[in-house]
Structures are given as structure tokens and as C-alpha cells.
C-alpha positions as CSV (number, residue, x, y, z in Angstrom):
1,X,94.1,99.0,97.6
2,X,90.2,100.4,98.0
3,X,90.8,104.0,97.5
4,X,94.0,104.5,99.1
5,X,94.6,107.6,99.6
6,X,91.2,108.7,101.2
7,X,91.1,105.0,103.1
8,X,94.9,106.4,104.8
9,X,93.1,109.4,105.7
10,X,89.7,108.0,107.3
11,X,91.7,105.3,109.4
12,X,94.2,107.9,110.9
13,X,91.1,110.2,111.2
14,X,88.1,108.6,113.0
15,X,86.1,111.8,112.3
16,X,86.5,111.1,108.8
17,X,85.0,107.4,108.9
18,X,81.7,107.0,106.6
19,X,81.6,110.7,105.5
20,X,82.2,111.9,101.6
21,X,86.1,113.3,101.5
22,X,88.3,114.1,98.8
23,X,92.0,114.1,99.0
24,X,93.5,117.4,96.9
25,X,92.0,120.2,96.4
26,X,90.2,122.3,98.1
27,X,86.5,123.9,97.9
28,X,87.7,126.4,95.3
29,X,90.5,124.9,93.2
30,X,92.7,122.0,92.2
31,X,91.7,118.6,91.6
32,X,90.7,115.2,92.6
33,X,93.8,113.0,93.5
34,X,91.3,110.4,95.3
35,X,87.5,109.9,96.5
36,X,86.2,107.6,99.4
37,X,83.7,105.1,98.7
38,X,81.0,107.6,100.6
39,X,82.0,110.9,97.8
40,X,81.7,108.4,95.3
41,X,78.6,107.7,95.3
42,X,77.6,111.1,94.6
43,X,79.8,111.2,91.4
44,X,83.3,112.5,92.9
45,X,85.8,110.8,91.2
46,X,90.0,111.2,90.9
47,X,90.9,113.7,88.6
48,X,87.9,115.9,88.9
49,X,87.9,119.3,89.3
50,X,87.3,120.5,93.1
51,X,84.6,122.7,92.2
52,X,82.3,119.7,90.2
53,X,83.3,117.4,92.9
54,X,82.3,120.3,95.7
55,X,78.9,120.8,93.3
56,X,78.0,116.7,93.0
57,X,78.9,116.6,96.8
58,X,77.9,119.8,98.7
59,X,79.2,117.9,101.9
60,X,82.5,117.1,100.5
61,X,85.3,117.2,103.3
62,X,88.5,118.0,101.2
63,X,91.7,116.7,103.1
64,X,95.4,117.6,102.1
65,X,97.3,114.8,100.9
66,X,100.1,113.2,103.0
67,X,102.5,111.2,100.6
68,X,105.1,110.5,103.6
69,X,102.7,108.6,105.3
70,X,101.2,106.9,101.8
71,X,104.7,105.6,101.2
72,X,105.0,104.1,104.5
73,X,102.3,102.1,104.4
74,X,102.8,101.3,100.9
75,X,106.2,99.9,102.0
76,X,104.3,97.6,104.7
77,X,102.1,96.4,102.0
78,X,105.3,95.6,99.6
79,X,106.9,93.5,102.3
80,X,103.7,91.2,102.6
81,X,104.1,91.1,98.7
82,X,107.7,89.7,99.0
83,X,106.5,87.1,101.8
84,X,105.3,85.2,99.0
85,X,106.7,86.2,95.7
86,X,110.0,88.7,94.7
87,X,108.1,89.1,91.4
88,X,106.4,92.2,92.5
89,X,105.7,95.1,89.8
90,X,104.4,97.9,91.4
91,X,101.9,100.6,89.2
92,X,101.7,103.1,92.1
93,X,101.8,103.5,95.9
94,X,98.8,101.5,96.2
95,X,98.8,98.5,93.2
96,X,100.8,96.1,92.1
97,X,101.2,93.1,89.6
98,X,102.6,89.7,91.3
99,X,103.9,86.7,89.7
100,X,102.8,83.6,92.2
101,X,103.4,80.7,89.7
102,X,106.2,79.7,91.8
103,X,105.7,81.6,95.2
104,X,108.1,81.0,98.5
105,X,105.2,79.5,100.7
106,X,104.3,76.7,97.7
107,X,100.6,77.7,97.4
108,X,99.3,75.8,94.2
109,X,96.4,78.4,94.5
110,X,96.6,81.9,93.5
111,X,92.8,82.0,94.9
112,X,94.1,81.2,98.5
113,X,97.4,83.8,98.1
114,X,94.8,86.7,97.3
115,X,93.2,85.7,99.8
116,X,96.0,85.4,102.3
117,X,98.0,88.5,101.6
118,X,94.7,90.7,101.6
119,X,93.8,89.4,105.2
120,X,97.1,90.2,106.2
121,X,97.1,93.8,104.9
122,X,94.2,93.9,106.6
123,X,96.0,93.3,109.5
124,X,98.6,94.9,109.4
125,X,97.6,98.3,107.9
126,X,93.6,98.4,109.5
127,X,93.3,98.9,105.2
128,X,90.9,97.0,102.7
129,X,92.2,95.4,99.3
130,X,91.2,94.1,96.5
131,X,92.3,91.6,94.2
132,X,92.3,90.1,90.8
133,X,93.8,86.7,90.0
134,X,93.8,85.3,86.1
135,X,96.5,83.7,83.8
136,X,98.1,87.2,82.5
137,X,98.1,90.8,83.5
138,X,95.7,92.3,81.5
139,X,92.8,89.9,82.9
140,X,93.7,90.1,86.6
141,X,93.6,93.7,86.6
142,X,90.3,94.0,85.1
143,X,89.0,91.0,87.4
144,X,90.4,93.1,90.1
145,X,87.8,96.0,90.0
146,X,84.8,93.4,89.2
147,X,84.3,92.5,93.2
148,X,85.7,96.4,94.6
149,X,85.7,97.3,97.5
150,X,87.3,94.6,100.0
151,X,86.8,91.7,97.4
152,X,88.3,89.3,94.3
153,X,87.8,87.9,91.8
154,X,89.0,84.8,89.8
155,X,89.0,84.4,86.2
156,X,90.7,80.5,85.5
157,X,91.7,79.7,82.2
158,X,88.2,77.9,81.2
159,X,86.3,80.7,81.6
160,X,88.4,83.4,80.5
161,X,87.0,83.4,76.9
162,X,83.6,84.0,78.3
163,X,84.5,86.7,81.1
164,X,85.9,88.9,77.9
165,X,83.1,88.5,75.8
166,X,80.0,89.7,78.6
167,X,82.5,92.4,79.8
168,X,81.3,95.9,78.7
169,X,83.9,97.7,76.2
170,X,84.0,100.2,79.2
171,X,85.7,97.9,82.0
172,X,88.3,96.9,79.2
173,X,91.8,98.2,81.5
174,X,93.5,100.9,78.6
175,X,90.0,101.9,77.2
176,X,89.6,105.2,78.0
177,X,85.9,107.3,77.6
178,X,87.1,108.7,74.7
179,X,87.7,105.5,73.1
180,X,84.8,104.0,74.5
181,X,82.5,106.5,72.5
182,X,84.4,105.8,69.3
183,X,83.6,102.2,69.9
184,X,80.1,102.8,70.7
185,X,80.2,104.2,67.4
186,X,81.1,101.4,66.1
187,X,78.9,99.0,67.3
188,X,81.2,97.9,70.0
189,X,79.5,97.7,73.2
190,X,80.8,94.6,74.8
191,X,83.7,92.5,74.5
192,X,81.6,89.7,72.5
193,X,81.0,92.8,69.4
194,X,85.3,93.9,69.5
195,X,85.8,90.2,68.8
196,X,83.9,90.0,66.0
197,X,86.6,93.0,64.2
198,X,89.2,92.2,62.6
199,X,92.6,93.1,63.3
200,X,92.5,95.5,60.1
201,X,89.3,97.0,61.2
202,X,90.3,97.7,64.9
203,X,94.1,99.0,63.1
204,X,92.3,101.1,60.7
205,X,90.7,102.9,63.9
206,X,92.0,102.8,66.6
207,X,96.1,102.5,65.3
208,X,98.4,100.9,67.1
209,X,96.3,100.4,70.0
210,X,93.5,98.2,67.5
211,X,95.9,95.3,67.5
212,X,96.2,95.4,71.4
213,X,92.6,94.9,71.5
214,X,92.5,92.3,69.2
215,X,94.3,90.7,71.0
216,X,93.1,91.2,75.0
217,X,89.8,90.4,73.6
218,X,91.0,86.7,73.1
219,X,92.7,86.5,76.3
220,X,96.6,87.1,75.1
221,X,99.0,89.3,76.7
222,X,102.3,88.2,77.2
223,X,103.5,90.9,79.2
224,X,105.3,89.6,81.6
225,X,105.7,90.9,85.8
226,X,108.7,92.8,85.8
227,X,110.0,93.8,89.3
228,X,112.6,96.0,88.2
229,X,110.2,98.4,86.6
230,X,112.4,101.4,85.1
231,X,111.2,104.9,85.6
232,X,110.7,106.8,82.7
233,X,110.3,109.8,83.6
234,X,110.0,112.5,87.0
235,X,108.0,115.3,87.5
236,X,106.1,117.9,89.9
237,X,103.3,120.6,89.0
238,X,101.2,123.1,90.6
239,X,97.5,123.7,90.9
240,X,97.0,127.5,91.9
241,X,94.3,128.8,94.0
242,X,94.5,132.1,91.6
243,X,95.0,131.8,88.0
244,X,98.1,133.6,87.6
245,X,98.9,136.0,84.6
246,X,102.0,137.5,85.6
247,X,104.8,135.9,84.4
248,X,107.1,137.0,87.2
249,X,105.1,134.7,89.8
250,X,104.9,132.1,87.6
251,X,108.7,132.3,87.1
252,X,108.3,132.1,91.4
253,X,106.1,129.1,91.1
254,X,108.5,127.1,88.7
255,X,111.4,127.9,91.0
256,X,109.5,126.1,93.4
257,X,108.6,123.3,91.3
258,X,112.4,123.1,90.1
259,X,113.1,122.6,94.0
260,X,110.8,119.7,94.5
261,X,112.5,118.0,91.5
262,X,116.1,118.4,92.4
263,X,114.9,116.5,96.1
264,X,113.0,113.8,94.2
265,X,115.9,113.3,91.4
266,X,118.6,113.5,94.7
267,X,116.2,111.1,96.7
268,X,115.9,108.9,93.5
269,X,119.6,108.6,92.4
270,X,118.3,110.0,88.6
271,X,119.1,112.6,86.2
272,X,117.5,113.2,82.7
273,X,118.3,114.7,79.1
274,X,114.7,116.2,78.6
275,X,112.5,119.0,80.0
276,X,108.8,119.6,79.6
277,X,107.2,122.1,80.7
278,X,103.0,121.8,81.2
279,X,100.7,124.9,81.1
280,X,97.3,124.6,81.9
281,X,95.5,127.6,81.0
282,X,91.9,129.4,82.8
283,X,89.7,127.7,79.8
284,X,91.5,123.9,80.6
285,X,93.5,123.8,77.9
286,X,96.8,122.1,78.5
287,X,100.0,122.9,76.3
288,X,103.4,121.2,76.7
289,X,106.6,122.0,75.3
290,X,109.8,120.2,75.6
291,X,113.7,120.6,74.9
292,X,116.1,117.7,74.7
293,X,119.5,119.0,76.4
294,X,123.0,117.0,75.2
295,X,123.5,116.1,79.1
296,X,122.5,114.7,82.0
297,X,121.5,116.8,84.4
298,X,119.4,117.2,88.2
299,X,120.2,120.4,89.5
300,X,117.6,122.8,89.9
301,X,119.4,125.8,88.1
302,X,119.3,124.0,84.9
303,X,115.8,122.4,85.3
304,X,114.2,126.0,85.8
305,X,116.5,127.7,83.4
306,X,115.5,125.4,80.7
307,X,112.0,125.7,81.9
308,X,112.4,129.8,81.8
309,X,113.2,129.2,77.9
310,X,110.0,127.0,77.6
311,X,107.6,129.7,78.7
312,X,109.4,132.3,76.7
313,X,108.3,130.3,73.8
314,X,105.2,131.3,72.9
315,X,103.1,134.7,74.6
316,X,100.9,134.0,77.2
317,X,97.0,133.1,75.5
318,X,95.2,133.5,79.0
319,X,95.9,133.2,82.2
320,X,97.0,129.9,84.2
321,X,95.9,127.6,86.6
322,X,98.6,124.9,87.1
323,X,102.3,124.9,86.1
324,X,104.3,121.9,85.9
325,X,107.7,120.2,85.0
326,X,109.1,116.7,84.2
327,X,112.3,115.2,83.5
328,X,112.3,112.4,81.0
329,X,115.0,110.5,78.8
330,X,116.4,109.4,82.4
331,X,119.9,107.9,82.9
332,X,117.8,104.8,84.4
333,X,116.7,103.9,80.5
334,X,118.3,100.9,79.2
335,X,118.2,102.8,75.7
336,X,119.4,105.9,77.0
337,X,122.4,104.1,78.8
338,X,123.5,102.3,75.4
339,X,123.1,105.9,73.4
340,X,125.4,107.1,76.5
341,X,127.5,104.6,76.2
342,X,128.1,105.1,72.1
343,X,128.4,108.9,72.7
344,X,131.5,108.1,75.3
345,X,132.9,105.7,73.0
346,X,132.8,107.9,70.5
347,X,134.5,110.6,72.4
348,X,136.9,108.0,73.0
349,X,138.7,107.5,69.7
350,X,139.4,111.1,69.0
351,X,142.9,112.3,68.5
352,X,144.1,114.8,71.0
């Protein structure tokens, strides 16, 4: 979807139409969680801070988010999805991988199904999308912000090999800027210069991630559309309009936050083995620290106790702007299961 969030705002909102808004935040604090097409073109981007995005864009309309209503068009958009395929992967509310080899209407042309499902979103939401259609993951998605907004792209097999090659190192889906300067470094502007490294080079740089690139660069990645998608992990945090160095309010704030992940792990049918708290401090730093409990559990009272203990850890360096807390190690985990599974066995064979 063309800047979801913001677009959701704008159409249930006609004063908002063709002005600069920013969903999140506000004037003085938090940050970024999307842009319309009008802020950014003055630089506002996701994940910004308010106050750049507020300094790029002095006419910047900030908008409180409404997730209720982003999940209920999200749901529309998933049941055009399943008109024509039930291999649907969703990434978030507003994108989503989709297997149409074999689809239920017996298109032979991917082209045409893009085409189809976005004129029906259209439709039925009043909401632009944009599409990217190649033989693997990794290609559609980048072919899908080539033609953005309210377009698509193709990328057939033939032509795959050159698409990668003129690509700039930048548009590569999974490089990141910090990345992208190390390549730069390296010579690697364009997809054409990472293909000419070899899979030792890109290793000896970049780790685990330089044999990934080896091999997007040439077009492979057998990843395939998985529609049962397993959550990893489950989370809620806290931007604060005052950076807060009392520890009493911030033991107020992650109360709150332990709340809002009891509902979401009770909406979501979940519970997890591991807490983490996140601290991000006045100066931006961000710390994290994490303890691994030998149960599953989803009530709050645990959540914020173990979370207490985490900020206990260490004294206080500065004061904070954001608090938050995830749940990971999930009882949704396939590994986690089997590790369950062993440690009831176990239990099991002793003698009473």
C-alpha cells in the first residue's frame, strides 16, 4: 500500500487531502510512524524524529494513529488477496508476498493479477497500491517501489539479470544506509560492481549477510511465500513527551506498557519465555536488556515484574525518552514447541 497509514488518514479526512501530515508524533516529540506523499517531499520520512520532520516541514499536520481502523482495512485488502491465491504472507498491515503460480481464477499472468487486485483495492478501500511482480521474493519487492505511488512493475525472468545489475546498491531490499556507506567504500555503487565480489570478499565484510548478497545479486532467493508466517516475538513501547528521570513514573509507564501486552498476548492466543526491556535515553542512545524465564508466561504481573528487575540493572545514565517491552521465545515457535516438548518429556520419566 502507498503510504498506508497517512493514505487511511487523508481518505477518512478530506481536510487532510494534498497537505504534508505525519502520522505519530507530535510537534514536540516522538517519531515518524508514516509520511504522505505531500511531507515527503520535504524530507519527512517514517522513523524520523518529530522535531526534524516538524523542522524539514514547518507545515507538517501530525495526526494520531488509529490501528483499529488500519486493521480493518488491512483485513479487506487480505480478502481480495485470498480471491486469487491462499498463499498470502503478510510483512505488516499494509504489504504482503503472494504466490500466483497457480492462482484460483487461472490467470497465466501475474502482470494482469497485479493489476486486477490493485483496481479492486482501489475500489473497495478508495486506497492506492503498488505492486511488484518477478520470479522470487527478493526481486518483486524491490520491483515494487521502482513505479511507487499507484504503479508496478515487472521484472520477467529475461531481464532479471539486467534489472540487478543497473539497480543502485541503495534500492537493494535488506541494504540498509549504513551498509550502503560501507559498500560505497568499497567501490560498490550499483548492483553491476557487488557482482563483480566474490563470495569471500562480500563474507569477509559484510558476514553472514555477504553471501546473501552474493547471491540476490544473481537473481537467487529460494525463499519461499509462507502463509502461516510465525510470530516471533510481541511488544509495546512508549515515546514521552518529557524525558523522564524518575524512576517511580517510569515504573508507572511500564505498568502501562505491561497492560497493553497482556491484551495483545490475550487477543493473540501467545505467551513467551523471554523479556526485554528497551531504554532510549535524552542523547538517543538505546540500551536493551533481556532475561530468559523457565516458563511461559502473559500476565501482566510477571511481564512488569521481570521488567522492574531489568531497570534495576544498571543506574540510570541520563534521563529517558521512550520505554519499551517485548515478549520473545513465543510458544508459537516451532523450536520452542519441540524444546517444550523435551522438557515435558523429560519431567515425564522421573520417579515419584
Amino acid at each position: 500500500m502507498d503510504a498506508f497509514y497517512a493514505s487511511v488518514e487523508q481518505l477518512d479526512n478530506p481536510d487532510l487531502r494534498g497537505k504534508p501530515i505525519a502520522v505519530g508524533g507530535n510537534e514536540e516529540r516522538g517519531v515518524v510512524a508514516a509520511a504522505s506523499y505531500e511531507a515527503r517531499k520535504f524530507g519527512v520520512r517514517s522513523a524520523m524524529s518529530s522535531m526534524v520532520a516538524k523542522r524539514n516541514c514547518p507545515e507538517l499536520i501530525f495526526v494520531k494513529p488509529r490501528f483499529d481502523r488500519y486493521i480493518e482495512i488491512s483485513n479487506q485488502i487480505r480478502e481480495i488477496f485470498l480471491e486469487y491465491t491462499n498463499l498470502v504472507e503478510p510483512l505488516s498491515l499494509d504489504e504482503a508476498y503472494l504466490d500466483v503460480t497457480e492462482n484460483k481464477k487461472g490467470n497465466p499472468s501475474a502482470t494482469m493479477i497485479a493489476q486486477e487486485i490493485r483496481q479492486k483495492i482501489k475500489e473497495k478501500t478508495g486506497l492506492n497500491a503498488s505492486a511488484g511482480i518477478s520470479l522470487n521474493k527478493f526481486i518483486a519487492k524491490v520491483a515494487s517501489d521502482i513505479n511507487k505511488p499507484n504503479g508496478q512493475k515487472t521484472v520477467p525472468p529475461e531481464e532479471v539479470e539486467e534489472f540487478l545489475e543497473k539497480l543502485e546498491i541503495r534500492k537493494f531490499h535488506g541494504v540498509g544506509k549504513v551498509t550502503a556507506e560501507k559498500m560505497f567504500q568499497l567501490g560498490i555503487f550499483k548492483g553491476i560492481q557487488l557482482k563483480q565480489k566474490s563470495e569471500e570478499f562480500l563474507t569477509e565484510h559484510f558476514g553472514k549477510s555477504g553471501s546473501h548478497y552474493y547471491n540476490v545479486v544473481r537473481g537467487v532467493h529460494t525463499s519461499e511465500v509462507k502463509p502461516n508466517r510465525i510470530r516471533k516475538s510481541l511488544g509495546a513501547e512508549r515515546t514521552f513527551n518529557e524525558n523522564i528521570s524518575s524512576e517511580i513514573f517510569m515504573l508507572e509507564r511500564l505498568e502501562n506498557i505491561a497492560e497493553e501486552i497482556e491484551r495483545r498476548l490475550k487477543k493473540s492466543k501467545v505467551a513467551g519465555k523471554t523479556v526485554t526491556l528497551k531504554i532510549k535515553y535524552s542523547d538517543f542512545t538505546l540500551h536493551t536488556r533481556s532475561k530468559t524465564l523457565p516458563y511461559f508466561i502473559a500476565n501482566k504481573e510477571v511481564i512488569l515484574d521481570t521488567a522492574k528487575e531489568l531497570l534495576y540493572q544498571e543506574k540510570m545514565k541520563n534521563s529517558v525518552r521512550l520505554l519499551g517491552i517485548s515478549l520473545s521465545n513465543l510458544n508459537t515457535d516451532k523450536n520452542v514447541k519441540e524444546t517444550h516438548k523435551k522438557e515435558i518429556a523429560m519431567q515425564l520419566k522421573f520417579e515419584f
